[in-house]
Structures are given as C-alpha cells and as structure tokens.
C-alpha positions as CSV (number, residue, x, y, z in Angstrom):
1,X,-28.5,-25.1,24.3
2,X,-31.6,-27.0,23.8
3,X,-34.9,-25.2,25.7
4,X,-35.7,-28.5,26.6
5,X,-33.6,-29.1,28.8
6,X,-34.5,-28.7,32.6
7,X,-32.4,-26.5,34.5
8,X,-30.3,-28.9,37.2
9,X,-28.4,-27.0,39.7
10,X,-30.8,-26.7,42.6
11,X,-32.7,-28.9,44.6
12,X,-33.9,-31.8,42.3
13,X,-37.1,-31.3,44.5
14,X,-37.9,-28.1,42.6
15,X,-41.6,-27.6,42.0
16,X,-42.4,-28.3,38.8
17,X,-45.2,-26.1,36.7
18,X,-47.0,-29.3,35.9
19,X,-46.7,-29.5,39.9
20,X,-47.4,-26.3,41.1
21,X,-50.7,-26.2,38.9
22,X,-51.6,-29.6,40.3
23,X,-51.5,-27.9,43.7
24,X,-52.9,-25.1,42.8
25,X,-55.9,-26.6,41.5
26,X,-56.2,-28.7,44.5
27,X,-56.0,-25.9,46.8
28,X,-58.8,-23.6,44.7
29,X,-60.9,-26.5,44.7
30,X,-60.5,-27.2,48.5
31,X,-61.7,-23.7,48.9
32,X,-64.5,-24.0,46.6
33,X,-65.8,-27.0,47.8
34,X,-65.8,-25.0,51.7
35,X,-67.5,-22.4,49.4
36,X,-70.0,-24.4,48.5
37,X,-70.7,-26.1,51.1
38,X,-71.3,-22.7,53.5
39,X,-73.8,-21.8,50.6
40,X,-75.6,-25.1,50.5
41,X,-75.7,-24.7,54.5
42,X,-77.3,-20.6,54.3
43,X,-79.9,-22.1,51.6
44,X,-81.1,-25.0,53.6
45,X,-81.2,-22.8,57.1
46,X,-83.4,-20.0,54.8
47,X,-85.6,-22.8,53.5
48,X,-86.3,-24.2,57.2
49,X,-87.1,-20.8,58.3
50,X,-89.7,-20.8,55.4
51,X,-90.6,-24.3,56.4
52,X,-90.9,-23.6,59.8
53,X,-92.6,-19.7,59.8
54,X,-94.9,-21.5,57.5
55,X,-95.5,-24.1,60.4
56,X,-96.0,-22.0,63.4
57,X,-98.1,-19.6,61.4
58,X,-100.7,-22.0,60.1
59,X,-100.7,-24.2,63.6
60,X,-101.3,-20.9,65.3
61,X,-103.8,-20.5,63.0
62,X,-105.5,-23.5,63.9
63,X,-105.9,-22.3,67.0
64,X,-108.0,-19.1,66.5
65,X,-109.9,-21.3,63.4
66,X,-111.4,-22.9,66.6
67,X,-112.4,-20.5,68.5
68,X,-114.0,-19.1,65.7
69,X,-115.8,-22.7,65.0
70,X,-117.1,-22.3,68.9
71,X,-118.3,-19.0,68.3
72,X,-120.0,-19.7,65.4
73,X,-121.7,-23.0,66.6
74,X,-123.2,-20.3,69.4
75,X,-124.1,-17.6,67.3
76,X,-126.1,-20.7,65.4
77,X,-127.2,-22.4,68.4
78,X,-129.1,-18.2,70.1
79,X,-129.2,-17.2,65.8
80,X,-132.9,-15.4,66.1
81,X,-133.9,-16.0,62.8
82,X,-133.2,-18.9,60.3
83,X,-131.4,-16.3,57.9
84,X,-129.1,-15.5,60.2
85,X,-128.7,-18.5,61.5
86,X,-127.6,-19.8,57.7
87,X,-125.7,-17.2,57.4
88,X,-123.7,-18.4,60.1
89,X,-123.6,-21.9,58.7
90,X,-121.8,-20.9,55.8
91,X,-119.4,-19.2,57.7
92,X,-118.8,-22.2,60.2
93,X,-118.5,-24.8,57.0
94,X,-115.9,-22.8,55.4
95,X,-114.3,-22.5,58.6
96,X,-114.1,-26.1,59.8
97,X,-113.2,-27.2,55.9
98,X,-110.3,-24.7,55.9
99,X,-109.6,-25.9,59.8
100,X,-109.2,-30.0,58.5
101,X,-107.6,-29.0,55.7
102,X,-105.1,-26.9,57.5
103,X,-104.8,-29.8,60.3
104,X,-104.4,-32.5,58.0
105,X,-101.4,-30.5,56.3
106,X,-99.6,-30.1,59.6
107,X,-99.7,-34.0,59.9
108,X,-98.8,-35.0,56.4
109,X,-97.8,-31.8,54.8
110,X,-98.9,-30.2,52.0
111,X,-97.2,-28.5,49.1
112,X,-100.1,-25.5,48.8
113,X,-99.1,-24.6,52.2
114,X,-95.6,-25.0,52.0
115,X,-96.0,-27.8,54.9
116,X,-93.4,-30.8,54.7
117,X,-94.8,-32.9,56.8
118,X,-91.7,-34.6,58.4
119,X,-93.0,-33.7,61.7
120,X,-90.5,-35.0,65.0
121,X,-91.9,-38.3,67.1
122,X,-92.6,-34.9,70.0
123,X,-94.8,-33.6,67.4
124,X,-96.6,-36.7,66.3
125,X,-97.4,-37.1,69.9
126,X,-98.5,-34.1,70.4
127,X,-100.7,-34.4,67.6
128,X,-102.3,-38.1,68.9
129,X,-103.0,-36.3,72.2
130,X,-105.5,-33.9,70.3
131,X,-106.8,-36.1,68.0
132,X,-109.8,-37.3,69.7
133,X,-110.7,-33.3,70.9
134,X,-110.3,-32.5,67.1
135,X,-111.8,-35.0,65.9
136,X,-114.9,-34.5,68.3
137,X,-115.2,-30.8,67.6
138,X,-114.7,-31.0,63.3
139,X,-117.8,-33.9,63.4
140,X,-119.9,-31.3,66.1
141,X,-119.3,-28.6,63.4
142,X,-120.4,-30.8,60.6
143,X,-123.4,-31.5,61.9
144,X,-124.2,-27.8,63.0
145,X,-123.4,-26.4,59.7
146,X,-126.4,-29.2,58.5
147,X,-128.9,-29.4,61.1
148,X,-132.0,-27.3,61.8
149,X,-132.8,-28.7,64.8
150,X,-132.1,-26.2,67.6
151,X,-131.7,-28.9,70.5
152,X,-129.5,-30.6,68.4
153,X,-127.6,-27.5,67.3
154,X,-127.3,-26.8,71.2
155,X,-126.1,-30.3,72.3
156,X,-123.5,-30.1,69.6
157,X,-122.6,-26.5,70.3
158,X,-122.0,-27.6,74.1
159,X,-120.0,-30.4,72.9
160,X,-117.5,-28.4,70.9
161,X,-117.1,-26.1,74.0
162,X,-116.4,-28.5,76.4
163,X,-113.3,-29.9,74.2
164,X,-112.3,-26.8,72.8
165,X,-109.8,-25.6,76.2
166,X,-108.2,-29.0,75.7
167,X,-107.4,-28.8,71.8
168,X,-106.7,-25.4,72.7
169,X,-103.8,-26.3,74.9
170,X,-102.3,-29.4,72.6
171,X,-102.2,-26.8,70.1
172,X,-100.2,-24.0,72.4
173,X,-98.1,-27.3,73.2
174,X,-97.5,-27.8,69.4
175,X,-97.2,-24.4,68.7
176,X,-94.3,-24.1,70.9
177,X,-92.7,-27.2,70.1
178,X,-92.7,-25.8,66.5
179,X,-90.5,-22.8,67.4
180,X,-88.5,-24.5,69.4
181,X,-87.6,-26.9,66.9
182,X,-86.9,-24.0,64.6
183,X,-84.4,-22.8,66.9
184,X,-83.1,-25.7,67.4
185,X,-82.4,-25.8,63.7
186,X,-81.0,-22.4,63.5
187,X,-78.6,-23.0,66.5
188,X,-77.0,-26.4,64.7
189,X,-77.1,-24.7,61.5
190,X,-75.1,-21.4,62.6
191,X,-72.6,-24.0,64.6
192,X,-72.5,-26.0,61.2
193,X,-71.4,-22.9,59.2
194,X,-69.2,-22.0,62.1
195,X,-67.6,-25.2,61.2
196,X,-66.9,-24.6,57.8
197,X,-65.6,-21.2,58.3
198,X,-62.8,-22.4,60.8
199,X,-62.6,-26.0,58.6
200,X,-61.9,-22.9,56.0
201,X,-59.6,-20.9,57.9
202,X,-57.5,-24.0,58.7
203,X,-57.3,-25.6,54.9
204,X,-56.3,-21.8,54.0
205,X,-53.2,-21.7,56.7
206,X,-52.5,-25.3,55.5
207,X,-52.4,-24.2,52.0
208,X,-50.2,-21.2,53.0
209,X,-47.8,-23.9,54.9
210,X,-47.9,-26.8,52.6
211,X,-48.7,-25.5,49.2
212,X,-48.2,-21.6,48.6
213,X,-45.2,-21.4,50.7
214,X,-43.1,-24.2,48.9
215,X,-44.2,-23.1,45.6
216,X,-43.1,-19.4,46.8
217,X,-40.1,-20.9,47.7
218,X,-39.8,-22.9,44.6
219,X,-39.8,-19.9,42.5
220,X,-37.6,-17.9,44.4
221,X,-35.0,-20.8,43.9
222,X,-36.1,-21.0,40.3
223,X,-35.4,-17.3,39.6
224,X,-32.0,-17.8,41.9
225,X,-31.2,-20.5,39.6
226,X,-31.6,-19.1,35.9
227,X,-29.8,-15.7,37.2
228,X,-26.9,-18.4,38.3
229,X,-27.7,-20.6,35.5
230,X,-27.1,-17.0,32.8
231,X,-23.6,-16.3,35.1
232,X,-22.5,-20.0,34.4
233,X,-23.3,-19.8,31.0
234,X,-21.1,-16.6,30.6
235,X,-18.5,-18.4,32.2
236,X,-18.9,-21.6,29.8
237,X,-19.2,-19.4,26.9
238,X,-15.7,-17.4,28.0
239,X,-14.0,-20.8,28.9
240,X,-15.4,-22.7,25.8
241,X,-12.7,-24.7,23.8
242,X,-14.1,-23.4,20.5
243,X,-15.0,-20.4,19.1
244,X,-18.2,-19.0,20.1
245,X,-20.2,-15.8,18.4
246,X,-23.7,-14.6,19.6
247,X,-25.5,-12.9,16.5
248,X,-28.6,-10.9,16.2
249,X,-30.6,-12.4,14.0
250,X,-32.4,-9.4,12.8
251,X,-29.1,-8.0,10.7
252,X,-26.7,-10.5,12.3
253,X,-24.4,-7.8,13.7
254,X,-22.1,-9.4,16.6
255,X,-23.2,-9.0,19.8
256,X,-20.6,-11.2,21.8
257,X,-17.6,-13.1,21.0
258,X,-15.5,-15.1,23.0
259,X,-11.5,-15.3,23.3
260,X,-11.2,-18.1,20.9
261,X,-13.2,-16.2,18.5
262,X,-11.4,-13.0,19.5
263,X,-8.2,-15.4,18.6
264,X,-9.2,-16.9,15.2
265,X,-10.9,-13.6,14.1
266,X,-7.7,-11.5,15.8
267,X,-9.9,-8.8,16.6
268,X,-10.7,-7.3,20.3
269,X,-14.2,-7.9,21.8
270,X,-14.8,-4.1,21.6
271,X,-14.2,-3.8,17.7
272,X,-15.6,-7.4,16.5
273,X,-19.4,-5.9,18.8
274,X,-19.3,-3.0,15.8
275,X,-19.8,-5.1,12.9
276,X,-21.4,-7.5,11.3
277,X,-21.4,-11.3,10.8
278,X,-20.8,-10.6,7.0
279,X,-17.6,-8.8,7.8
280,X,-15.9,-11.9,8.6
281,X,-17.2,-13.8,5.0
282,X,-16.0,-13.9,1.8
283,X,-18.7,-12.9,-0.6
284,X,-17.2,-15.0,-3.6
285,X,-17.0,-19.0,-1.8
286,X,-20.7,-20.4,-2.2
287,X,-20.5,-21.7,1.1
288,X,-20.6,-18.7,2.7
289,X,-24.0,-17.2,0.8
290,X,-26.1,-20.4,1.3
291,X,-24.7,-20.1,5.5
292,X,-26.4,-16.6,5.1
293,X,-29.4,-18.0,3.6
294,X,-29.7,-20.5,6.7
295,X,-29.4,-17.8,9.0
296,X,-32.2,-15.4,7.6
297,X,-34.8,-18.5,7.8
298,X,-34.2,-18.7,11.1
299,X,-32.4,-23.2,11.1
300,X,-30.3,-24.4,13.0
301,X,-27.8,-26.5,11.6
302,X,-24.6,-28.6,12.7
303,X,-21.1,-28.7,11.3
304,X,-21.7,-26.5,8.1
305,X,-18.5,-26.0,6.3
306,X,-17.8,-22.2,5.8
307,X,-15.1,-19.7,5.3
308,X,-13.5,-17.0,7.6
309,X,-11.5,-14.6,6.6
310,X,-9.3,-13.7,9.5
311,X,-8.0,-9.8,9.9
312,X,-4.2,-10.8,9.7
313,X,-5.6,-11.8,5.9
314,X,-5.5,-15.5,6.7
315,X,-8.3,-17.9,5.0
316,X,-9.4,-20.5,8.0
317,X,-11.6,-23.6,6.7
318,X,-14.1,-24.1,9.7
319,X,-17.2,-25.8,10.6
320,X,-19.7,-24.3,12.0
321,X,-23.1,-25.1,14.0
322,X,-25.6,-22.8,14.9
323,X,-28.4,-22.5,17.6
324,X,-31.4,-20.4,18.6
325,X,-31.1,-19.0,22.2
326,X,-32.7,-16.7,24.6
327,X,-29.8,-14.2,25.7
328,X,-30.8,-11.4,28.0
329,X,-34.8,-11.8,27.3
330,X,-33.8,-11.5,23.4
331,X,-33.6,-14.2,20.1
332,X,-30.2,-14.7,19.4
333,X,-28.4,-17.0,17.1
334,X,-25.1,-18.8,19.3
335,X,-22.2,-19.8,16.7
336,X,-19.8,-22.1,17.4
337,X,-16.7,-22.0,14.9
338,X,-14.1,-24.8,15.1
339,X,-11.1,-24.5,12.8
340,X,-11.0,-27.9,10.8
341,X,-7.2,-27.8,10.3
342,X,-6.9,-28.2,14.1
343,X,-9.4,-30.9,14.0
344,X,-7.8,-33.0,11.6
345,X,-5.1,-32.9,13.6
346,X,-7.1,-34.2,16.6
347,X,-8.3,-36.8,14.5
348,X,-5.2,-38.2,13.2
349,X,-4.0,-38.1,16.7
350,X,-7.2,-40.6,17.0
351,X,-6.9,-42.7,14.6
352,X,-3.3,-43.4,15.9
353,X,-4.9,-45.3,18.6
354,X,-7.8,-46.3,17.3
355,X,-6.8,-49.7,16.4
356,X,-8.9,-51.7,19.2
357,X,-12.4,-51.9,19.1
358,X,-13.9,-50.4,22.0
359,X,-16.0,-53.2,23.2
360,X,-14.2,-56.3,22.7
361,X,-11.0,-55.1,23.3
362,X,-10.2,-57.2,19.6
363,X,-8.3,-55.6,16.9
364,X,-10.6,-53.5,14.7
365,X,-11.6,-54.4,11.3
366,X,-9.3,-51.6,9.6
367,X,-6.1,-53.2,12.1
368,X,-7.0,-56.1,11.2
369,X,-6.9,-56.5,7.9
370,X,-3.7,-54.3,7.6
371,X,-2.5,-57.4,10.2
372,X,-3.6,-60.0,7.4
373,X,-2.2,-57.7,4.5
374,X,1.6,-57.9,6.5
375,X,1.3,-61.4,7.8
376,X,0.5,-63.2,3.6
377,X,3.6,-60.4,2.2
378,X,5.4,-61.6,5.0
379,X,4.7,-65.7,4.4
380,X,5.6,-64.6,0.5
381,X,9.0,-63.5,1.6
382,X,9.9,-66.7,4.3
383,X,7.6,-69.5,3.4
384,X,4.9,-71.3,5.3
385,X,0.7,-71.1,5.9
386,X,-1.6,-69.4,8.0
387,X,-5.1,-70.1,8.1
388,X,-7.9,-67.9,8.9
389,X,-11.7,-68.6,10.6
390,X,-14.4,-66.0,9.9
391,X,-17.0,-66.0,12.6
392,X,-20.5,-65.3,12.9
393,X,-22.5,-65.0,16.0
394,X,-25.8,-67.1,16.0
395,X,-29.0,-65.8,17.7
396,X,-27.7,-62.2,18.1
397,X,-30.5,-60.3,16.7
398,X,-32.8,-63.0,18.7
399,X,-30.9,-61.8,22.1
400,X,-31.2,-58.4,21.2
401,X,-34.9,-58.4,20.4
402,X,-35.9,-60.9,22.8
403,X,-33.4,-59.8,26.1
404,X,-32.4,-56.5,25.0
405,X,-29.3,-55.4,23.8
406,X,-27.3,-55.7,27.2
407,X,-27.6,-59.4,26.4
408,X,-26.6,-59.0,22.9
409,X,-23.3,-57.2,24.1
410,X,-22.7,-59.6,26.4
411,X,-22.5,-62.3,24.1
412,X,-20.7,-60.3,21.6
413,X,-18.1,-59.6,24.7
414,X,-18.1,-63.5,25.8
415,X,-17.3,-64.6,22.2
416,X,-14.5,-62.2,22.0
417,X,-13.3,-63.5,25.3
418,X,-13.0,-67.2,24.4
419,X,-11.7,-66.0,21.0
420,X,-8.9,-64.2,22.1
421,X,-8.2,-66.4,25.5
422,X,-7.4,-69.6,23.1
423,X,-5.4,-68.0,20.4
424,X,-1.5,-67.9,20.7
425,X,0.4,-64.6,20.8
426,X,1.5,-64.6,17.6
427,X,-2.3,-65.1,16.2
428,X,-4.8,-62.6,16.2
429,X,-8.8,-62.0,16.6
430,X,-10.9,-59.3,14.9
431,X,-14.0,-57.9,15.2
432,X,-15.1,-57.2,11.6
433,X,-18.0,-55.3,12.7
434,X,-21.3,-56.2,14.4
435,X,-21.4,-60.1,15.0
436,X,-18.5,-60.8,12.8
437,X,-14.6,-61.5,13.2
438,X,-12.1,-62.8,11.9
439,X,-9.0,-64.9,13.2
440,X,-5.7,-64.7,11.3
441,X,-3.4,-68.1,12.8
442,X,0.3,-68.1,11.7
443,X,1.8,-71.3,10.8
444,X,-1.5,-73.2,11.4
445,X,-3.4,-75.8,9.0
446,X,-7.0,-75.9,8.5
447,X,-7.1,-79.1,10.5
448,X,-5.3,-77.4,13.2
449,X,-7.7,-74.2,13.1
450,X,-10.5,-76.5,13.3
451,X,-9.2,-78.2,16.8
452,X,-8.4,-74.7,17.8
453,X,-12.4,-73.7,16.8
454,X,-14.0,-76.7,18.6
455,X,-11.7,-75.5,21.9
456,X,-13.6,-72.0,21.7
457,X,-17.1,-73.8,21.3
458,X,-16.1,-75.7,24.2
459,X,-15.5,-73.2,26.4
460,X,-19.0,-70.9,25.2
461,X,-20.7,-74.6,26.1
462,X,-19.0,-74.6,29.7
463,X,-20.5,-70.5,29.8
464,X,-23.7,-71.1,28.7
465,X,-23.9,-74.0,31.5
466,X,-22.5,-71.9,34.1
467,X,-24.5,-68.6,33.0
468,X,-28.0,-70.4,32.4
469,X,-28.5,-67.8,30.0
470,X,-31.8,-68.0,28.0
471,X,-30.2,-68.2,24.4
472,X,-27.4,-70.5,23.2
473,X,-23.6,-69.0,22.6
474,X,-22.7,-70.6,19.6
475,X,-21.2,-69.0,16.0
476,X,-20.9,-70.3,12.3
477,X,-17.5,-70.3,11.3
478,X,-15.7,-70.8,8.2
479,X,-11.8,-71.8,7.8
480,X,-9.3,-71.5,4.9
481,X,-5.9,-71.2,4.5
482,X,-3.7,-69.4,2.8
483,X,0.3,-70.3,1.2
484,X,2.6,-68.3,-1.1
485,X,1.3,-70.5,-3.7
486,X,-2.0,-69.2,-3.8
487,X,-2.4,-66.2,-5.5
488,X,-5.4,-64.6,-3.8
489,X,-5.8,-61.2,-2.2
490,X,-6.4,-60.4,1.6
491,X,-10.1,-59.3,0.5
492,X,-10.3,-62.7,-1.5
493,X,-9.2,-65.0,1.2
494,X,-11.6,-63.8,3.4
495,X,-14.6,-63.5,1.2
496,X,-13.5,-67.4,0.6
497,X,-14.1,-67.8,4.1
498,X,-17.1,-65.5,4.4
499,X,-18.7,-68.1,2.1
500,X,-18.1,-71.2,4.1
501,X,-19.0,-69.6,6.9
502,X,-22.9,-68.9,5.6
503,X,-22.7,-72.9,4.0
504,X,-22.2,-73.6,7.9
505,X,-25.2,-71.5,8.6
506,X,-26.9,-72.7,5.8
507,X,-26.6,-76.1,7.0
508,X,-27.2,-75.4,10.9
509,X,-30.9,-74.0,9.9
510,X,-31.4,-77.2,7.4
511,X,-30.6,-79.3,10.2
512,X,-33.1,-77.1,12.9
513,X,-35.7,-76.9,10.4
514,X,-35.6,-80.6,9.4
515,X,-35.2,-81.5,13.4
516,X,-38.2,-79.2,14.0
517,X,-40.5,-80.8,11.1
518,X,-39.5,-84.5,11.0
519,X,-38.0,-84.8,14.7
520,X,-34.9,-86.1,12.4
521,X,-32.0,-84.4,11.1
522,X,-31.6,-84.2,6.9
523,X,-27.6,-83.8,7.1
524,X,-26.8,-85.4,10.9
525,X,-28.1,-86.2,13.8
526,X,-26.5,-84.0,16.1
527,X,-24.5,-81.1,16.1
528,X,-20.4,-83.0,16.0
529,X,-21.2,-84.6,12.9
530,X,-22.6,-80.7,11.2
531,X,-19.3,-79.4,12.6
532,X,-17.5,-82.8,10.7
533,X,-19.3,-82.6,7.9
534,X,-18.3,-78.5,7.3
535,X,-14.4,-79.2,8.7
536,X,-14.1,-81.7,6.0
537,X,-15.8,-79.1,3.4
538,X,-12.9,-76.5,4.7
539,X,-10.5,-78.9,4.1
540,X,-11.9,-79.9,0.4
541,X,-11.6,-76.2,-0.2
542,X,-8.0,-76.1,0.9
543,X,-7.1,-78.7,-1.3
C-alpha cells in the first residue's frame, strides 16, 4: 500500500495537517498580536505617567519659582547693604533664568526636561491668559537683578507683586488641568486594555469553537479512521484473491499469512508464523537467492519470478511483488504470491476474447490479420479478388497536442465509425494500432475499393461540417488487391499498401506545402484530382 495515499473513509472534510497548522498559526498569531498590542498599550500609559508627573511637577514648580522671584525682588528692594543686596541678585537671576526656561518648556517642550510639548487647546489657553502676568514679572526681575537704583528696584519689586496672585492662579488652573488630563489618559487607557483583554477572551473562545474544536474533532476521526482503516485492511488481506505473506524484514521470519497462502504453502497459520521466509525456497534455483538479496536491501519490486516449494513436495512457478508497510507501528515487508500456472490460464481465457480493440470496437491487429491470412487461402481454394485499403489518420498527433487527447480519440472513434458503417458484412475493418487500419473487401476491385473509400471521406466531410471541430477528419489511404495469381504473403500485401499509403501522404504535404508557398498546387489544384491522381497509381500497381 503506497504511504502516499490519503486515507478516504471519513468525512472528505477531514482537517488536513497542512490545514490544521495553517490554523494553528493563525490562531497563535491572533493571540500574539492581542499580546502585543496590551504591551504596546502598558508602555505608552507608563510613558504618559512620565510625561505627565514630569509636567505637573515642573508647572508646580513654576509656581513656587515665583514666589521666590517676589521675595527676592524684596529682599533686594529693603537689602541694607550693597553685598547683600548682590547677593540676592544672583540668586533672583538664576531664579528667573531657570523660571523662563522651565515656562518656555511647558509651552514647546523640551527634551532635558522630559516635556513634550503637545499641550491640549485648554492648556494653550490657559497659558495665553498668563502670558502678559509672566511676561510682566520675568522683564521686572531682569531689570532688578541689573539695576542699582533703589526707586527703581522698588517700583519694579511692587510691580511683580501686584501680578504675582494672578500668575499664581493661571498656574493652579494649569496645574490642575495637568492632572486632570493625566487621569483622563489613565482612565481611556485602562478601558483600552480592558478592551483587548475581553477582544482576547473572545478570539480565545472563538478559537476554541472554530479552530481547536474542529481540529480536536478532526483527529479523533482521524485516529477512528486508521484503527478502522488497520480492521479493513485485515479483512482485505484475509479476503485477498492472491496469496499474501507479511515478513519481518530484520530475519524475514513469517509473521502473517493469509488463507491463499495457507493454501499454496499447505501449512496452518500457526505453523507457517514459526519459520522463516527461506523455508519455503529452494536454495539451488538462482531466482530465489537474488529475491533474498532484494529483500535484505530493503526494494520493493513487482512480479519477480520465484520458486516455492510447497509442503505436499509440489514445485509452484509464481510471481511475486513486494512492498514496505507499517503493520502494528513496525516495518514490515507485504508479499503477494500469485501462482503463474493459474494465470496463464486467466490469460488464455483473455485472449479468447480479445479479438476487438477496446476503443473502436474494430477487429484488432492480431484478428485481423489471421482474417486476411483465411480470406487469400480461402480465394486460393475458390477463385476470385479481394482488395485491401490501409489507412492513416491525418492531423492526429496535431489534435492530440493541440486539443488534447480526448479529441485525438474521438477522431480515432469517428474514423472507425464511418469505416465500419460503409463496409458490407462480409468485409472487415482493423485497427492496426494507433492511427492505422486496415480494410480487408471480398470480391471487390481496386476501382470498387476506391468508390467505397471516397463514400467514407464523404461522410467524415458531412462530420467535420456538423461537428465544427477545429482540425480536419481526413486519412491517407492506400489500395491493392490481391488474386490467386499473385504470389505475395499477407505481410507483403499489406506492406504493398502501407507504401501507397505514405506516396498519398507524401503527395498531400507536397500539395500543402506548394499551396502554402506559391498559393498554387505542384500536383493539382484541389484535393479530387490528389485522390485521382493516387487511385489511378493504385490501379497502375494492380496491373
């Protein structure tokens, strides 16, 4: 049995394992891709928290940066001494430096600070409503952090306290806004992976519907079927016709033998599963030692002719074929033995009634010339003439390749129909083989066999019109005739026509090739006076 071969007795929907992996993989990937995605959602919600800690720390930040300006500018504006006073200048410079630098990241970010800078249209707002305070107070601190001039310190100093409540309270209001943007995030984010896990949940149970179960399924039925497929193949190997041994290969001791092998070995099951192969073949027929040698390489091999030597002390001529098979999770080599004197019986029963070639339903080329070989002894005992036609297709090989070989047999069928529907009963047609035959015509001249051949061409003319087929039906042919007076064979008479056929042929493609080059026949100008010219060339070689 050949392991390619797919097991058949279940449902022909059966799960293939070029299927089942397709599905698998589909289904892991499903689930990966859910995977990933979660993933992809926990690292963008950590990086907003980063973001936006980041973003509520400095902004709250910027808040206590000005108060501290305010202090400074009056600590400078009451400082008691100029020292002091500088000190306090440096402080207030770094200050409002670190306080612009700080604001301006909030509004476009700024990658030191981890500030992205993709603020909301609320925040931007925000932001435009304290512009004008933080822009007031960042210009009062500049010129503090420069001037000596204690009036001016003091106007400036009054200045940056009078705007400080409101920047103060833009920035609680940005503050806020922050976090509650933060949440805001967090809350779609958790609903987002919330989404996935269920999405998850759901492709999983869809899986386990769709995908799993079948293929669960599809095994179970699988491993129902190859216990089945092992009980039918005990029952085929009991019911076989022939006789059927199962070897170990290893030191080719019997492991199972059928009743036909039971039969030609005339041994029981129990006594033939105690010995070996070897027991059963002569060690002096050369046959037998080079079947051995097969076997221990491990080939398998049809219709080998080898010996048996039966226990009744009978010799059996058989052939034999051999194949590798798993039996019962083991290698084992599966022998069938048929007995060639019952085959040749078989076959002569065969040929009996193998006269009629199978397609045509025309004698075959073996009938037929035994037909020809009885009809010319017969005309040498009575008298008279018969004539024969051989016949060769035209364009077959061209319909095969071209239309396939469906066509081919069809207009190997149609030929054989017109042939055989416009001879008489006493004539007969032949298929030779392939695209040839033969018609053997009793008591017919060559001029007669010629009327008789432009009928046939006739009718394929009234097909090919009917059928609109895409290649012509049309044949060479070549006619002679045969009396007791000539002394040929069968074999001759037809090789005699075999040759006019292929001057027919010969003379067609002349006439195709000289019509295709020169628009002008060489021989004729159509196809009647081709068929004139070669019936009066048949008749020639009659005389």
């Amino acid at each position: 049995m050949p392991s390619k071969v797919p097991y058949q007795g279940h449902d022909t929907a059966t799960i293939t394992v070029s299927k089942l992996r397709q599905r698998y993989i589909i289904a892991l990937s499903l689930i990966a891709l859910l995977i990933i995605g979660s993933q992809i959602v926990i690292q963008f919600l950590l990086t907003a928290q980063i973001y936006d800690s980041h973003l509520v720390n400095i902004a709250g930040r910027q808040r206590m940066l000005s108060q501290k300006i305010t202090k400074l500018s009056y600590y400078i504006s009451t400082a008691e001494s100029e020292d002091l006073a500088s000190h306090y200048r440096a402080e207030l410079k770094d200050a409002a430096n670190l306080w612009e630098y700080s604001h301006l990241g909030l509004i476009h970010g700024n990658k030191d600070l981890q500030l992205p800078g993709n603020n909301s249209k609320k925040i931007v707002a925000l932001f435009d409503n304290i512009q004008f305070h933080y822009q007031t107070i960042l210009n009062a601190a500049v010129l503090i952090s420069s001037a000596s001039d204690k009036t001016a310190v003091r106007l400036d100093a009054h200045s940056i306290a009078q705007h400080e409540s409101d920047f103060l309270r833009g920035m609680n209001e940005i503050v806020f806004q922050y976090d509650r943007e933060a949440n805001d995030k967090i809350r779609s984010a958790k609903w987002l992976e919330i989404s996935l896990m269920i999405t998850t949940l759901i492709v999983l149970l869809l899986e386990a519907l769709f995908i799993f179960s079948p293929a669960t399924k599809s095994l179970q039925r699988n491993m129902q079927g190859l216990i089945e497929r092992e009980k039918n193949f005990q029952h085929l190997f009991a019911a076989s016709p022939i006789s059927i041994l199962l070897v170990d290969p290893a030191d080719f001791a019997v492991l199972h033998a059928n009743k036909k092998a039971q039969d030609l070995i005339g041994e029981p099951l129990d006594t033939i599963c105690t010995t070996t192969l070897q027991t059963y073949l002569g060690d002096n027929y050369e046959s037998n030692n080079l079947f051995i040698n097969k076997l221990k390489k491990g080939e398998s091999f049809n219709e080998y002719e080898i010996v048996i030597l039966s226990t009744q002390g009978s010799v059996v001529e058989t052939l034999v074929s051999v194949r590798v098979i798993t039996f019962e999770r083991k290698k084992v080599f599966v022998i069938g033995i048929t007995d060639i004197s019952e085959l040749k019986k078989a076959q002569e029963k065969l040929e009996h009634y193998a006269s009629f070639d199978e397609m045509t339903g025309l004698l075959n080329r073996r009938t037929g010339l035994l037909f020809l070989e009885k009809a010319m002894k017969l005309l040498q005992r009575n008298g008279g003439q018969l004539s024969i036609c051989y016949i060769d297709v035209d364009g077959l090989k061209k319909a095969n390749d071209q239309y396939g070989h469906g066509e081919g047999d069809w207009l190997i069928c149609t030929v054989s129909r017109a042939l055989s529907d416009n001879i008489r009963g006493s004539d007969a047609a032949v298929r030779l083989g392939g695209d040839e035959f033969l018609l053997i015509l009793h008591n017919c001249t060559s001029a007669d066999a010629n009327l008789l051949v432009a009928k046939v061409e006739n009718s394929l003319k009234e097909i090919e019109i009917v059928k609109h087929k895409p290649f012509s039906i049309e044949f060479s042919y070549g006619i002679t005739s045969y009396a007791p007076e000539k002394d040929v064979s069968p074999d001759e008479l037809i090789s005699e026509a075999d040759n006019l056929m292929y001057q027919s042929k010969h003379l067609k493609k002349l006439n195709l090739a000289a019509s295709n080059n020169k628009g002008l026949s060489i021989y004729s100008q159509d196809d009647d006076s081709t068929r004139a010219s070669f019936r009066a060339s048949s008749l020639i070689a009659d005389n």
